[in-house]
N, C-alpha and C positions, 0 to 999 in steps of 0.2 A: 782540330779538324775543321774544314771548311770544304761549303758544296755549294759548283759553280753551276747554276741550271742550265737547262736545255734550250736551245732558240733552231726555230723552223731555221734549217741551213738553204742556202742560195746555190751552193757547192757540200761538197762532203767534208771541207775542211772551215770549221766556225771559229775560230781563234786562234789568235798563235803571239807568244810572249817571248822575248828574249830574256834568257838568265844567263848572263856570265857568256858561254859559246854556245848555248844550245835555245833550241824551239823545244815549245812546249805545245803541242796541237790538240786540241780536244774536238772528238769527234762530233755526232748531232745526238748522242746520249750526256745523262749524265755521269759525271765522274767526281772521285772523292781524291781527294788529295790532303796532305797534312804540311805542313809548312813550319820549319823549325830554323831559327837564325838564317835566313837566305837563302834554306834552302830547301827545296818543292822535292815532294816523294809521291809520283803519282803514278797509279796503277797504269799506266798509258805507255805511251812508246815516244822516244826522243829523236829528235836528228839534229847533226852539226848541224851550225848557222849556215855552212859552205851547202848544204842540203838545201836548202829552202828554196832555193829557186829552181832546183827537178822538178819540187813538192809542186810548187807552183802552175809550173807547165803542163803538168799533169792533169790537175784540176783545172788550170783553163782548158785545154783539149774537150775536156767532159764538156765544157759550158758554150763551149764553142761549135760542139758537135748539136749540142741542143739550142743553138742559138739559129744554128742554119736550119732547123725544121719551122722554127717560127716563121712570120709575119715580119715583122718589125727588122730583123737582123736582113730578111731577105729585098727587104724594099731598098737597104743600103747598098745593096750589091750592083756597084760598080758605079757608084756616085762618089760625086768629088764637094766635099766639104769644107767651109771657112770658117774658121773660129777667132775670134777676136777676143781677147782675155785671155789665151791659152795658158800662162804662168798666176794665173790668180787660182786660188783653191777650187774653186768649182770648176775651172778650166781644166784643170790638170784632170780631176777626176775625170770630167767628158773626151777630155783628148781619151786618159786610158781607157773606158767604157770601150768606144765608139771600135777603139784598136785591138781590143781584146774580145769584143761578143759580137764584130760585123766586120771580122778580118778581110770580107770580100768587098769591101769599097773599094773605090780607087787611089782616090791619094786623100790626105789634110789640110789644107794650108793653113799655118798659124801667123796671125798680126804680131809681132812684136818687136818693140822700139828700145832703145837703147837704155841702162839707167843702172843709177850708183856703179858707174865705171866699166862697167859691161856692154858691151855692142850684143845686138840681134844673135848674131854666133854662138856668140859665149853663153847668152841667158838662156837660146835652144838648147846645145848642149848638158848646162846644171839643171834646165826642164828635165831631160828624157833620162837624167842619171838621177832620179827623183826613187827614191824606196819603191813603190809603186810599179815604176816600169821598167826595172831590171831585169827582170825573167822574159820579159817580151822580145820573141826572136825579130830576128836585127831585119827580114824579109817586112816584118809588122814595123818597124820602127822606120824602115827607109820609107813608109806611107804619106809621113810627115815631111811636108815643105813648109822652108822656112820662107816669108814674107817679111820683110824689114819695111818697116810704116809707123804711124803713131794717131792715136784715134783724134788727138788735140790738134792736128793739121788739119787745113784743107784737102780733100779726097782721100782722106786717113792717111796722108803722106807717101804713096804708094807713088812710085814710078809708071810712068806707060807702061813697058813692057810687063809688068806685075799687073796691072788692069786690064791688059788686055789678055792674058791671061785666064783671070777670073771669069772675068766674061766670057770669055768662052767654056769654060770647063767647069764652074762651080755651081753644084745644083741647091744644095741645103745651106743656109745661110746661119751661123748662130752668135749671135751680139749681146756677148757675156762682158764685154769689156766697161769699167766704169772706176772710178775711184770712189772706197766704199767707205770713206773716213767721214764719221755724221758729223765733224766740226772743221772740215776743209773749206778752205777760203770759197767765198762762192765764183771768183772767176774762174778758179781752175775747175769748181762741178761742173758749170756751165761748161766748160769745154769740153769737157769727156762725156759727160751724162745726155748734156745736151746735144750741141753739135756733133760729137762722135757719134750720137745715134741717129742724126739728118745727116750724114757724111755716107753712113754705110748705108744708110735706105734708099740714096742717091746712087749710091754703088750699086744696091742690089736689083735698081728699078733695071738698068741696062743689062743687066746677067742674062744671054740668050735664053738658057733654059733651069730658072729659078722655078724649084718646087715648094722650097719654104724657106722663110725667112722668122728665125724664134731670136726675138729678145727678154732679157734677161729682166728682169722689173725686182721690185719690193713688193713687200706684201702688206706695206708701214708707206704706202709712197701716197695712201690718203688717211693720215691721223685721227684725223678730227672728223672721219666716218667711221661710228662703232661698229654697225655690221658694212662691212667690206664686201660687194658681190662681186659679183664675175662681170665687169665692162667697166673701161676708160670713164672717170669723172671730170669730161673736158671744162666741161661748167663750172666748175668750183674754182678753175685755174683761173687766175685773172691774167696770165699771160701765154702769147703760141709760144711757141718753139723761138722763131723767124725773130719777134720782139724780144726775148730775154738773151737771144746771142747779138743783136745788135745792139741795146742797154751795154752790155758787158765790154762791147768794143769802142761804143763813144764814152762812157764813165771811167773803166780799166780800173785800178784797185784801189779806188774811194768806192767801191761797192764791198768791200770786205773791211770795212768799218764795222764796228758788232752794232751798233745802233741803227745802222743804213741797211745793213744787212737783215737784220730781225724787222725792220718794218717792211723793208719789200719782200720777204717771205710770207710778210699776211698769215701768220696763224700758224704757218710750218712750223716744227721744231729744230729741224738743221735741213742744212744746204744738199744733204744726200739726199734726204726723204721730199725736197723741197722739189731737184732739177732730177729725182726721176721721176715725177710726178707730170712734170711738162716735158720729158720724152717719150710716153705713153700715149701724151697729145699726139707726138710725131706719127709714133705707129700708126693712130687712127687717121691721120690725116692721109695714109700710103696705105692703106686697108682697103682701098676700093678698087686699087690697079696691084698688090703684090697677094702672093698667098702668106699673111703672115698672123703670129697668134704670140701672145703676153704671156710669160713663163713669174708669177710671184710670189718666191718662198719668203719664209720669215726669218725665224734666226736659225742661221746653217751652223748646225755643229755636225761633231767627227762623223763620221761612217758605221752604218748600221754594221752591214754584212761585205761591202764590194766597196776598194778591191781589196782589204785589209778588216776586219773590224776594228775599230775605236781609233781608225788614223785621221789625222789630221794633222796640219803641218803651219800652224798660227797657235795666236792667244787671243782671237778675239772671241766676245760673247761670253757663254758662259764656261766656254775651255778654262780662258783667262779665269773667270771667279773660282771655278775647280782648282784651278795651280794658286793662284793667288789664296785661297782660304785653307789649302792642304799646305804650303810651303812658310805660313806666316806671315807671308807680304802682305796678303790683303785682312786689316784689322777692322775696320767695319763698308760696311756699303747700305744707301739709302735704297732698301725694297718695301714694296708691300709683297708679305710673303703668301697672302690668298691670290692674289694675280697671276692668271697662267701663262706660264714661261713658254710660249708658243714656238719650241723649239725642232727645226726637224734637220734629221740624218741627212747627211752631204748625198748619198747614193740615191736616199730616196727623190732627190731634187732631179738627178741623172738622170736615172734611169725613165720617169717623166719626161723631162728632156728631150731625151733620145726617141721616145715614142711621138711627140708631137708632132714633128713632120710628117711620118707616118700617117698619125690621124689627120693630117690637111690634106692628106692624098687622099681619103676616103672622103672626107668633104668635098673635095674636086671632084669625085667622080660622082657623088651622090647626086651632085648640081650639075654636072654635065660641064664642069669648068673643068679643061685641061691647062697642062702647066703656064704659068706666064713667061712670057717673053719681049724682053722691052718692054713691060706694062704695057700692054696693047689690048689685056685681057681682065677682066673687071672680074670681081670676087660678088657671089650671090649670098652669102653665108654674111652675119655679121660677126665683127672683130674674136677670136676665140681669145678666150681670157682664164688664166688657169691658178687660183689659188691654192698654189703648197705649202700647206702648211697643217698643224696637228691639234690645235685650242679646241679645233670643235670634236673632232670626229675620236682623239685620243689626246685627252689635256691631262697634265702636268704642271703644277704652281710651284713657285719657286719655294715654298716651304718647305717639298718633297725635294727636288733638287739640291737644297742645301743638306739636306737630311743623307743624300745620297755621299753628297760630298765629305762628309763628317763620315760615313761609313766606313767607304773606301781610304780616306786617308788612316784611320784607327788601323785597319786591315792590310793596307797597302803601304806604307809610310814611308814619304819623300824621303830619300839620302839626304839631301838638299834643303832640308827644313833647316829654320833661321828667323830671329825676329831683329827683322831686317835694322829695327829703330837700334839695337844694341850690338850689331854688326857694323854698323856705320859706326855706332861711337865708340866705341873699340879702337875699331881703326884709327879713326880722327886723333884718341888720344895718344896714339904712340905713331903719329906724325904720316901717317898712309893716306891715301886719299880715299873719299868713302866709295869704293866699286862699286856698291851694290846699287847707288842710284840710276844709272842706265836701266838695269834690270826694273827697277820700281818703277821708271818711266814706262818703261815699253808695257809692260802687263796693267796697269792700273791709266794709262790714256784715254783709252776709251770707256771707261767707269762713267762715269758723267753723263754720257751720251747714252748708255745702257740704261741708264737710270729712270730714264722718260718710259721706255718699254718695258719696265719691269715694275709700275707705278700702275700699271694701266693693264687694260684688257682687254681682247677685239676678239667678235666673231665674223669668220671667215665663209662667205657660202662656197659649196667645192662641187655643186651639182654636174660641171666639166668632167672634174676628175674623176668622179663616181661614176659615168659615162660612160669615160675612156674604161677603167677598167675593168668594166661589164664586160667589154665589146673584146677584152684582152684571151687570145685564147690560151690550154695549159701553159703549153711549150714556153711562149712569150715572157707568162707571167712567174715562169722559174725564172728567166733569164732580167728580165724589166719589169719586176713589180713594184709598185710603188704606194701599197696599200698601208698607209700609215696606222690604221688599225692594228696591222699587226709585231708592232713593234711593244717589246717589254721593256721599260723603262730602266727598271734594275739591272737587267742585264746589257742593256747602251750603254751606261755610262763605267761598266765595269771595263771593259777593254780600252777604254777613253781612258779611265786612271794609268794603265801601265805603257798608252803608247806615250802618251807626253812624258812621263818620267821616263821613257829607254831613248825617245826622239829628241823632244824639244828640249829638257833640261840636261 
């Protein structure tokens, strides 16, 4: 016998597991269930997998009907939204949020540029066919326009007619886009992190009628400050924006020499936490003519409650050590295990997100500043700066993490289990080539780079976001709460073990 507890629901439906053809839904009680050879006997009620997405629509309906008494839902009604990152994990969530609990905007537009053999079309397309947005009627789905561009161009590679465009019709601004690899060469961060984010601000300064403009930051992008507050540490940078993308273009890739590299980071640890540290700069420097405000979570893993619980759809952070230490791949990794694993839920990053503009519209009016236009219009308010993250307010060490990990795998156990070192030689001796190491590559790549943050420990102040969601009323904070308090640990990472095993492996 085993008892799956109870978690405060978002919706009426908190979990859902696939076995074999069917869901398994568990309500906002708890329920017993016994589990013998693969197979779940639970007091509950079942529906074909071909079910799940009525189930679905249903439940959005409810969320969506309580989404338009709110605030927040109603501020989007009939605004036209850009998103830049839309196929990156947090992207995708915000596209679905935005499309699912503020179905009365106008339209999307999504940036996206061609890659691994895929044009714009094609990567839209395997976008919207994503788990996630299958149940979304096709009225919500036609919201989405596509934008073919690439953040590493000049004027994010957009066409005239696509600029002229925006400019005329995009109110909310959101610049999610960035390559999140902490040991990417540093001329390719500089282009995306850097330039991509003085590309769109340059965008965004001529948008007739811009209400806000939310970039997407780190919560790691100043290391070597233990407490972390809420504002830009322009000081600390020894370079702007303007100087490290023009280095980058007269030097070109004798800067991703690891020696040249590590001394012109000055004390960074990699080239992510490095060039979004001086696109933060950027934002401040466009803080006095845009309405715009600093979104910095720390380590994003799966999804609390919305729009799945425990989905995700990568192996980075600690997803990866989860699969890696439940499958056998991963046989040791360098942590200190008292160090809090300052991890927080994908939804909870959203749904924050989604409220910040929001909250600049209430700073606008509190100051008597209406929207900008052409930057013609100066901001009274300084820079908002929003640390998302969980260390301080509900911490977790990776001791407990591992602890959970060893849980779930005894309870849950990978099909897929394998040690990988005597899988490979297996193979090798009876003349096969070893498969498994693609798989070893991809989950254990970014180990190394984790490694720095899981060694270490930051306090984050969040006086912002304890702010905002004072000021958040009922309705809103069923549909956008992002009160990290109250999330049970044990029960995160419990739907996080069965979507990776039904998803990604």
């Amino acid at each position: 016998m085993h008892r799956i507890g109870a978690t405060a629901p978002s919706s009426s439906f908190l979990y859902e597991k696939k076995i074999r053809s069917t869901f398994l839904i568990k309500r906002g009680t708890r329920i017993e269930s016994t589990a013998g050879r693969g197979v779940y006997n639970i007091p509950s009620f079942k529906l074909p997998s071909t079910d799940i997405v009525n189930l679905h629509s249903q439940e959005d309906s409810k969320l969506l009907g309580r989404s338009r008494m709110g605030e927040v839902a109603g501020y989007y009604e009939d605004k036209s939204i850009f998103i830049t990152g839309a196929t990156g994990f947090m992207g995708k969530v915000l596209l679905c949020k935005l499309l699912r609990c503020c179905s009365d905007l106008s339209r999307i537009y999504v940036l996206i540029r061609p890659k691994r053999g895929l044009d714009p079309h094609q990567r839209l397309a395997k976008l919207m066919d994503a788990h996630i947005f299958k149940d979304l009627s096709e009225q919500n789905k036609s919201k989405v326009v596509l934008v073919e561009g690439d953040v590493t161009q000049p004027r994010l590679g957009l066409c005239q007619e696509d600029i002229d465009t925006i400019l005329l019709n995009v109110n909310v601004f959101f610049h999610s886009a960035a390559t999140v690899k902490f040991d990417e060469d540093l001329t390719l961060s500089v282009q995306m992190n850097v330039a991509g984010t003085l590309s769109a601000l340059e965008l965004a300064s001529k948008i007739k009628d811009l209400k806000a403009f939310v970039h997407v930051s780190t919560a790691y992008c100043n290391p070597h400050v233990n407490h972390l507050e809420e504002k830009v540490y322009h000081k600390d940078m020894p370079y702007s924006p303007r100087e490290i993308i023009d280095l980058v273009r007269e030097k070109g890739d004798v800067l991703n020499e690891k020696n040249i590299t590590k001394e012109l980071m000055n004390g960074w640890p990699n080239s992510y936490t490095f060039t979004k540290a001086i696109a933060e700069k950027a934002i401040l420097q466009y803080s006095h003519i845009l309405p715009v405000a600093i979104m910095r979570p720390s380590i994003v893993a799966a999804s609390w409650k919305d729009p799945i619980p425990g989905w995700i759809d990568n192996l980075n952070g600690p997803t990866g050590v989860l699969v890696g230490a439940s499958t056998g791949i991963l046989q040791s990794m360098y942590i200190d295990v008292d160090c809090i694993a300052d991890v927080v839920p994908v939804d909870i990053c959203i749904n924050l997100l989604t409220v910040i503009p929001y909250y600049l519209s209430k700073l606008n009016n509190i100051n008597n500043n209406s929207a900008i236009s052409g930057g013609e219009t100066t901001n009274s308010y300084p820079l908002p700066v929003f640390n998302c993250t969980t260390g301080t307010l509900n911490p977790i060490n990776w001791k407990t993490i591992e602890s959970l990990c060893h849980k779930y795998a005894k309870k849950y156990p990978y099909q897929k289990r394998f040690w990988y070192i005597t899988g490979n030689g297996i193979r090798v001796i009876f003349g096969y080539k070893p498969i498994f190491r693609p798989l070893i590559c991809r989950m254990t790549a970014a180990f190394p780079s984790l490694e720095y943050f899981a060694c270490k420990s930051w306090l984050f102040s969040s006086t912002e976001i304890e702010r905002i969601l004072s000021e958040l009323s009922t309705e809103d904070k069923a549909v956008f709460g992002f009160d990290v308090k109250d999330v049970i640990w044990e029960e995160f990472f419990c739907p996080t073990t069965f979507w990776v095993q039904d998803i990604l492996l």
